[in-house]
C-alpha positions as CSV (number, residue, x, y, z in Angstrom):
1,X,-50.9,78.0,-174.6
2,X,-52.0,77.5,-171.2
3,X,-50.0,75.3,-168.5
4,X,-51.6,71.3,-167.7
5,X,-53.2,71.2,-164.4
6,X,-53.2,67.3,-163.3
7,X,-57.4,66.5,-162.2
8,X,-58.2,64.4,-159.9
9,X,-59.9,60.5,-161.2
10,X,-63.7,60.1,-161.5
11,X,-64.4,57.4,-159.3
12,X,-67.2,56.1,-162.2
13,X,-65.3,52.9,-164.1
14,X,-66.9,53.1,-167.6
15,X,-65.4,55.8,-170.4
16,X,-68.0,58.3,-171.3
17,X,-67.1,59.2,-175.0
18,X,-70.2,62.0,-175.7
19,X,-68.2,63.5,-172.4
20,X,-65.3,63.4,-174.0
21,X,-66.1,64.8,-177.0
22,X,-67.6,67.9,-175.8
23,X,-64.2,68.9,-173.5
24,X,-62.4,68.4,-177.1
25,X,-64.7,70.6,-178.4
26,X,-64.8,73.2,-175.9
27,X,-60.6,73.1,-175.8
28,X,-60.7,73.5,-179.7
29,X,-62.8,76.7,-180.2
30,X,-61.4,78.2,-176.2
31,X,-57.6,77.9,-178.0
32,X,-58.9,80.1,-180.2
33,X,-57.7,83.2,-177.9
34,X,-53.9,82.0,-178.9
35,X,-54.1,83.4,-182.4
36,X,-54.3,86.6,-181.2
37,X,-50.9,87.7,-183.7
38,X,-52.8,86.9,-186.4
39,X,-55.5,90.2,-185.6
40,X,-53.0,92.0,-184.3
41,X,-52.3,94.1,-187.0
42,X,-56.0,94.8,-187.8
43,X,-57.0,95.5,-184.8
44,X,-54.3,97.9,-184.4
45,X,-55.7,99.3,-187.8
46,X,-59.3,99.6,-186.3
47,X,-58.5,101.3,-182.8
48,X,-56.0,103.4,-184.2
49,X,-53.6,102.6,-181.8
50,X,-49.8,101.5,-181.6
51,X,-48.4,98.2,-181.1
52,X,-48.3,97.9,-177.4
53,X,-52.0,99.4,-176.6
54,X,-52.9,96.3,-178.7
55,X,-50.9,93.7,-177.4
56,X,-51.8,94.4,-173.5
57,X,-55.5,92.7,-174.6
58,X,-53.7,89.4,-174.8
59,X,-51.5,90.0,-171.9
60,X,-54.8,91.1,-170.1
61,X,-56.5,88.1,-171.4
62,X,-53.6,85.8,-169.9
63,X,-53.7,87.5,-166.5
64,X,-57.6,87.0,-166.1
65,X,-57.2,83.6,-167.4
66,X,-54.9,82.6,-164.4
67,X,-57.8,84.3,-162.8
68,X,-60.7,81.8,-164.7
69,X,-58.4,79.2,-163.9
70,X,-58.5,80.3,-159.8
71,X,-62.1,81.2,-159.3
72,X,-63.2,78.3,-161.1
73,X,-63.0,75.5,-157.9
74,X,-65.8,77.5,-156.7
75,X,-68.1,77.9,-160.3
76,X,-68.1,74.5,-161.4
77,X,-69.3,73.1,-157.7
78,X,-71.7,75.7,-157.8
79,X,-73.5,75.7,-161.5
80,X,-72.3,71.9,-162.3
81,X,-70.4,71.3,-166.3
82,X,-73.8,72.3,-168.8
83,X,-74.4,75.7,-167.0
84,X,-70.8,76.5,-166.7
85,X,-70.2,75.6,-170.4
86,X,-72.9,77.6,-171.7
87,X,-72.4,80.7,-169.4
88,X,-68.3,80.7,-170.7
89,X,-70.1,80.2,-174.3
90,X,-72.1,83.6,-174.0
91,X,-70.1,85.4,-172.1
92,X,-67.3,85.0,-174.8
93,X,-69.5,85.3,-177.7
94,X,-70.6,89.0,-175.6
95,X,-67.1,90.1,-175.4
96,X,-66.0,89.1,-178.9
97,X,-68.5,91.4,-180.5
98,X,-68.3,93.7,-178.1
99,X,-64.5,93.8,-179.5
100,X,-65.5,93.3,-183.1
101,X,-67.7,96.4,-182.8
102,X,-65.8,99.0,-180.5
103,X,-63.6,102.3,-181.4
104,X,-62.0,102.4,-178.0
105,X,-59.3,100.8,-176.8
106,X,-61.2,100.4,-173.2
107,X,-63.5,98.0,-175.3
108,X,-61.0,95.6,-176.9
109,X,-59.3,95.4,-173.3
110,X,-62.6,94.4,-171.7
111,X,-63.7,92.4,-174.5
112,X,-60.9,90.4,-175.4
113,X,-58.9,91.0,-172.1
114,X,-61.2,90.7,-168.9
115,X,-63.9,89.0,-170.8
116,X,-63.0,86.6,-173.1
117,X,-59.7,85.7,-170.9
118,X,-61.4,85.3,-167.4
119,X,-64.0,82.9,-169.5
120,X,-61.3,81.0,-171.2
121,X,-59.8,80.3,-167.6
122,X,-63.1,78.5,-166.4
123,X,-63.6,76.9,-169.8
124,X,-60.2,75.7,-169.4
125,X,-60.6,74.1,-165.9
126,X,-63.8,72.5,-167.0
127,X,-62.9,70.7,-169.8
128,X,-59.9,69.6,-168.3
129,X,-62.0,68.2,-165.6
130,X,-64.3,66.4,-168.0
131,X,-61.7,65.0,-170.1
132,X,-60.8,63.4,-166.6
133,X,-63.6,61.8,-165.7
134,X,-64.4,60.7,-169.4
135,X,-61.3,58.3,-169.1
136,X,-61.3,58.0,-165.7
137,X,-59.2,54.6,-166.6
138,X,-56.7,56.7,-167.4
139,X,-57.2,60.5,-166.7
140,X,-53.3,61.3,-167.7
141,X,-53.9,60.3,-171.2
142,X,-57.3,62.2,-171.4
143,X,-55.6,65.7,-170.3
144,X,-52.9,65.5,-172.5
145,X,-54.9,65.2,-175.3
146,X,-57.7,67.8,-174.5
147,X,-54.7,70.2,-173.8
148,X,-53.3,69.2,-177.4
149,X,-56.3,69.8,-179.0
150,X,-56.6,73.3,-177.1
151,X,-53.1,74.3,-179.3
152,X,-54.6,72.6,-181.8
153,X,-57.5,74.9,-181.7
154,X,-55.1,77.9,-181.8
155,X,-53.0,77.0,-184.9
156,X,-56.2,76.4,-187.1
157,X,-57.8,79.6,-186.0
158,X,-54.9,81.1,-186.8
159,X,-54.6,80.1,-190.1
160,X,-58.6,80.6,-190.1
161,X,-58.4,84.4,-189.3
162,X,-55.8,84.5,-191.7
163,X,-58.0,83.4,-194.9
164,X,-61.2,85.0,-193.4
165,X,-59.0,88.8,-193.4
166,X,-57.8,88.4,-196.8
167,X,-61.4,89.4,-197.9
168,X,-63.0,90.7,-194.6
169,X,-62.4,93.3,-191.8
170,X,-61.5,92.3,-187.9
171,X,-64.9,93.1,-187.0
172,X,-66.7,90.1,-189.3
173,X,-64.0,87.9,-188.5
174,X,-64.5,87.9,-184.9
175,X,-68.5,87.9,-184.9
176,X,-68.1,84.7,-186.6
177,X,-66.2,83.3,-184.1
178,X,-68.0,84.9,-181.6
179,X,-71.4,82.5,-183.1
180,X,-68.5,79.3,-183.4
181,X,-68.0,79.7,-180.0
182,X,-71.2,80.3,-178.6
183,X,-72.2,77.0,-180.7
184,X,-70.0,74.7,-179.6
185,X,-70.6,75.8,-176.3
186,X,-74.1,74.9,-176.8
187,X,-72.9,71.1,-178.4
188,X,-70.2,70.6,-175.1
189,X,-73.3,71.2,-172.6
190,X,-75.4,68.7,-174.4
191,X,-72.3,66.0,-174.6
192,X,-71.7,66.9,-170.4
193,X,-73.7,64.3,-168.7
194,X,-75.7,66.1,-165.5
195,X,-73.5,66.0,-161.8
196,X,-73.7,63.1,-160.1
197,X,-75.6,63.9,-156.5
198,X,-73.9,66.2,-154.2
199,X,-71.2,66.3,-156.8
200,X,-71.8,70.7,-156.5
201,X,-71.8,70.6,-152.9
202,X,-67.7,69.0,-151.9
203,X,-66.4,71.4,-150.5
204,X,-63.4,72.8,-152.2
205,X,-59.5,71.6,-150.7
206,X,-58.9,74.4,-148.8
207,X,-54.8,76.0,-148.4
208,X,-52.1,74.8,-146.0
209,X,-49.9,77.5,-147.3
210,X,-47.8,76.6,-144.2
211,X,-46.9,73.4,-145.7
212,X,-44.9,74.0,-148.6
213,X,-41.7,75.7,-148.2
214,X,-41.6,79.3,-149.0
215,X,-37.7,79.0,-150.7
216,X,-38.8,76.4,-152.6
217,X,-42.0,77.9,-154.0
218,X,-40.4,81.0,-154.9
219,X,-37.9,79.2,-157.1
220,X,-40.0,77.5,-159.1
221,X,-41.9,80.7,-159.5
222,X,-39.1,82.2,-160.7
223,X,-38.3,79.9,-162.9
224,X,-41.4,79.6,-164.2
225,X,-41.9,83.4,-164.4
226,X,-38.4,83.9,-166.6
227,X,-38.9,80.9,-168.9
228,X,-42.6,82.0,-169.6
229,X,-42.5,85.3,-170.6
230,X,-40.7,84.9,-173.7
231,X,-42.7,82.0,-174.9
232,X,-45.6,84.0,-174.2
233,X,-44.5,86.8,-176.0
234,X,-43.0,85.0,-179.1
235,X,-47.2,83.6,-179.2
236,X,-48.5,87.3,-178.8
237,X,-46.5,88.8,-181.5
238,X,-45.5,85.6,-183.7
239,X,-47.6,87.6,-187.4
240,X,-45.9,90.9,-186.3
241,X,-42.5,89.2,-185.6
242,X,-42.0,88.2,-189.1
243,X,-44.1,91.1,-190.6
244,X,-41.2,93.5,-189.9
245,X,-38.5,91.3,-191.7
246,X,-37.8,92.0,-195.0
247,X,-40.1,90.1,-197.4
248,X,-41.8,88.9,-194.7
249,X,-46.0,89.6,-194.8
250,X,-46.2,86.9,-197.0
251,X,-44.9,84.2,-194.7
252,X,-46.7,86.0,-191.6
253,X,-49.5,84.0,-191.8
254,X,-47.5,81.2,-190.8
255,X,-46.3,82.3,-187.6
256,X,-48.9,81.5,-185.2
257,X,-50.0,77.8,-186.8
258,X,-46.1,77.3,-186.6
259,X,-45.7,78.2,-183.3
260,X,-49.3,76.6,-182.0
261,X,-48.1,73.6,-183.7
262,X,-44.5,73.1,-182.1
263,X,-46.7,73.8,-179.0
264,X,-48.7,70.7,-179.4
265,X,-45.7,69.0,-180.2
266,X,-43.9,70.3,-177.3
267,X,-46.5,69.1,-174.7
268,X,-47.1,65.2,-176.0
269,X,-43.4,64.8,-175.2
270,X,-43.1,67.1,-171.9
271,X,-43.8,63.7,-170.0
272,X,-41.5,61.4,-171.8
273,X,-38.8,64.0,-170.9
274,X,-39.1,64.0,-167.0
275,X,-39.3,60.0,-167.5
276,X,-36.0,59.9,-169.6
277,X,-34.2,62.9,-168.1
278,X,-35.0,63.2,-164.8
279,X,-36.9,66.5,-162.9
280,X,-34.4,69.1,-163.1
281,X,-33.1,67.9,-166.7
282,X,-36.4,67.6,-168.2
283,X,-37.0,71.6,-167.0
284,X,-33.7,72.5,-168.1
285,X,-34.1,71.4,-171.7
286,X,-36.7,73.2,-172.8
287,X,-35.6,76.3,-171.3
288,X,-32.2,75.9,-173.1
289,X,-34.0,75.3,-176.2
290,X,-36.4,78.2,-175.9
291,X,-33.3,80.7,-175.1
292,X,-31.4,79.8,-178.0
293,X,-34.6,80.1,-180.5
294,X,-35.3,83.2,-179.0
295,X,-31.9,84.5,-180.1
296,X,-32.3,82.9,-183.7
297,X,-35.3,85.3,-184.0
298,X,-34.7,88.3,-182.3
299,X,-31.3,88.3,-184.8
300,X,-32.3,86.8,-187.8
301,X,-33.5,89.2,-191.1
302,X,-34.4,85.8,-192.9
303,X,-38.4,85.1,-192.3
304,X,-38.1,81.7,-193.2
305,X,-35.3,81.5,-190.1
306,X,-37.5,83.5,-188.3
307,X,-40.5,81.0,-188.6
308,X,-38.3,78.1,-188.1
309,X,-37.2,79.9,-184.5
310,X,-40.8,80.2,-183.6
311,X,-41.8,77.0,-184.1
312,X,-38.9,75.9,-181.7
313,X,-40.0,78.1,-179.6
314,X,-44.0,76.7,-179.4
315,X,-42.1,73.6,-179.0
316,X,-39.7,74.7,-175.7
317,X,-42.7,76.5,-174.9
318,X,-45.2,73.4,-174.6
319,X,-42.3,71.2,-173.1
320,X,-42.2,73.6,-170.1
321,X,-45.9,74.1,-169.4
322,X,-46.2,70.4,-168.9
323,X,-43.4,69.3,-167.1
324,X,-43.9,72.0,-164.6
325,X,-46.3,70.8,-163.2
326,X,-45.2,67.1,-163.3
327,X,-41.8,68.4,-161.1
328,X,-44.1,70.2,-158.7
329,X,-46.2,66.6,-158.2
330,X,-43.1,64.7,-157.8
331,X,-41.1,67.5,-155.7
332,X,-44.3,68.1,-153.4
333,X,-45.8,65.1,-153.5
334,X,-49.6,64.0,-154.5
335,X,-51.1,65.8,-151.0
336,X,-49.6,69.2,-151.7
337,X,-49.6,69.5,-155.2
338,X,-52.9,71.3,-156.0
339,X,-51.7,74.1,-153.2
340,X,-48.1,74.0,-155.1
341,X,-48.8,74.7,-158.6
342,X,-52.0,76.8,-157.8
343,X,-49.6,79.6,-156.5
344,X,-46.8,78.8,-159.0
345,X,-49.2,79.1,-161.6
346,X,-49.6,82.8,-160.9
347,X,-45.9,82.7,-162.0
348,X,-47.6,81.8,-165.9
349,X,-50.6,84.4,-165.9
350,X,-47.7,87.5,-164.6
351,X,-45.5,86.5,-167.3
352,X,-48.3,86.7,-169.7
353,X,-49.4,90.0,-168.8
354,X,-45.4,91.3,-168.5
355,X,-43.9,89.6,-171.9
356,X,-46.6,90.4,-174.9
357,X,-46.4,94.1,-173.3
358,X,-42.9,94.8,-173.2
359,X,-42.8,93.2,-176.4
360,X,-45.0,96.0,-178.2
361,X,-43.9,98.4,-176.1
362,X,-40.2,97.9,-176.8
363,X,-41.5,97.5,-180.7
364,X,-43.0,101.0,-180.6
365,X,-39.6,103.1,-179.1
366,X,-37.2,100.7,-181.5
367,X,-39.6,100.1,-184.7
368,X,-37.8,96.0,-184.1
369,X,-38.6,93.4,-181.9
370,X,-34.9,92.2,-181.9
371,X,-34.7,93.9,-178.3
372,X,-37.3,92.6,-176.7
373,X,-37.0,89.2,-178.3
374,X,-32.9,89.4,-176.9
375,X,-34.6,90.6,-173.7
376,X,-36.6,87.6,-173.3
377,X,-33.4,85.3,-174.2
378,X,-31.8,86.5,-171.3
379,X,-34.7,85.8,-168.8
380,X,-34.6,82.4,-170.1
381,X,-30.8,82.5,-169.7
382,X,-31.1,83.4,-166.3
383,X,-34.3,80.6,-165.3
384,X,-31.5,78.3,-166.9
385,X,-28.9,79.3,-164.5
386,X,-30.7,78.9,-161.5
387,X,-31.7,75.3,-162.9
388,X,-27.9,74.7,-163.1
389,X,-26.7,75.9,-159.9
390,X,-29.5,75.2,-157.6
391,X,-30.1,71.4,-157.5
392,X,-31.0,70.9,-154.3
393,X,-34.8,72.3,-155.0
394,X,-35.3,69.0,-157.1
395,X,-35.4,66.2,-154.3
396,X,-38.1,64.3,-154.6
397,X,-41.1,64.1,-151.6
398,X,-40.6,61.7,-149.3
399,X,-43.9,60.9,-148.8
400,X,-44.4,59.9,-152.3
401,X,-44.1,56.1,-151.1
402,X,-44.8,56.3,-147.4
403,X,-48.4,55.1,-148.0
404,X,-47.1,51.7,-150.2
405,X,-44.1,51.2,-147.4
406,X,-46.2,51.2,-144.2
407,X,-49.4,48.7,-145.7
């Protein structure tokens, strides 16, 4: 699912739990753009297409939700938390049946792709940002669980979309979730208590690009980038994955709730990692894990192997996307960190739009995804190396404590 961006405190003491309740709401049905694998396959049967035509929706749909995820410091200033849920509840209800009811592969790119993606990125920020200030006692708690409930979200549609197909098309299936969406859109706005005065008008932080050393950006890019892409893919094609083993459509329906589920799993104990491990070990573990699972699928002709490599994989997966951004707050420091991760989060949204590609793509010239899967492997292999011979990118800012020191 999608990396943990850390929001700043509400400066109001009491817990609002209505508030609370609609971000959990809104992560729930917005995870459901994660199960894409599991209408994969019938898509592909509706647009007539092959394997890789399909898949660039959800890399699309990762790439505009970076996008959401970017443009959205200026839309919920500007339209405050009920407008902004309700406009990322139509507009994704729109492009879902837009999806549900095309013939051309143009529509199930803008649809699912441009639409639903760039929506899920605002929708994403936002409830993020109410979780926050629901708890605003303790913030860190309140993020971790609205982004487990976002995984959550996609494992149960998964296995949703799953039931729903066994007795109805693509199209049905995703005008249903099209009117879930668009109603618990409508719940989330009533739960969102209005802005507080002049809450719209801050101003935005603005860049110091200048700051933050280039070198040291551009690792953790790359590492970010290499590690990503096969998680990304193994979420993208997880039905398909196990669908091509031998005996393997009827454990298909598995995959994605497997996977979503070690993703959950994977980001409740992302933090305990860097506290027990320390920054670069806490990265490196995951990374480790998610190359060898990687290589237990793209090798393995056993589908219950197969599902038991995708579910380490969600787990690797979910470790990573939360303590990246925990090393960027400790290596940069509290000031910089929203200018840190916001660029090395474009690292996520490329890898999303590179990995589930070149996964169907490699699927359609070699009718397997053990190449791309090995593929993948070996990005991870190399994010892992650079972890392992580049330690010097892991000391800690030494502002971090200047404030406390000089008081």
């Amino acid at each position: 699912m999608a990396p943990t961006a850390l929001v700043n405190q509400d400066s109001e003491p009491l817990a609002k739990p209505f508030v609370l309740a609609g971000a959990l709401l809104l992560s729930f049905v917005f995870g459901s753009l994660h199960a894409f694998s599991a209408l994969m396959l019938p898509l592909q049967l509706q647009y007539q297409s092959d394997r890789a035509s399909v898949s660039l929706a959800y890399a699309l749909a990762i790439l505009c939700l970076t996008g959401g995820v970017f443009v959205s410091r200026w839309i919920l200033p500007a339209l405050g938390a009920r407008a902004t849920a309700l406009l990322c509840g139509l507009l994704g209800a729109v492009g879902l049946i837009g999806v549900a009811r095309g013939n051309a592969l143009a529509v199930l790119w803008l649809g699912y792709g441009l639409v639903f993606g760039g929506v899920n990125g605002v929708a994403y920020s936002l409830f993020l940002n109410r979780a926050a200030s629901a708890l605003p006692a303790s913030p860190g708690f309140a993020i971790g669980l609205v982004t487990a409930i976002y995984g959550a979200g996609a494992a149960t549609c998964a296995q949703w979309e799953a039931w729903m197909l066994q007795g109805s098309s693509a199209e049905q299936v995703l005008q249903w979730l099209a009117v879930a969406l668009f109603a618990a859109s409508l719940v989330a706005a009533a739960c969102f208590v209005p802005d507080a005065p002049g809450a719209r008008s801050q101003a935005s932080p603005g860049f110091a690009i200048s700051t933050v050393p280039g070198m040291d950006l551009g690792f953790f890019w790359a590492v970010y980038f290499l590690s990503a892409a096969g998680g990304l893919m193994a979420i993208a094609h997880a039905v398909p994955i196990v669908a091509a083993l031998g005996g393997g459509a009827d454990w298909a329906p598995l995959a994605p709730t497997l996977n979503a589920l070690g993703n959950v799993l994977g980001s409740l104990v992302g933090g305990v990692l860097v506290g027990r491990l320390g920054l670069r070990l806490a990265l490196a573990v995951p990374v480790a894990v998610l190359t060898v699972s990687l290589l237990v699928v793209a090798h393995t002709v056993d589908p219950a192997a197969a599902l038991a490599g995708l579910c380490a994989c969600g787990v690797a997966y979910g470790a990573l996307i939360a303590v990246i951004p925990l090393v960027l707050r400790a290596r940069f420091g509290v000031a910089r960190f929203n200018q840190a991760f916001g660029l090395v989060f474009t690292a996520w949204g490329s890898a999303g739009l590179l990995g589930p590609f070149v996964g169907g793509v490699l699927y359609d010239q070699t009718g397997s995804y053990s190449l791309a899967l090995a593929l993948a492997a070996g990005l991870a292999a190399i994010a892992l190396a650079l972890l392992r011979g580049f330690s010097g990118f892991f000391r800690v800012a030494p502002t971090q404590t200047s404030a406390s020191d000089t008081s």
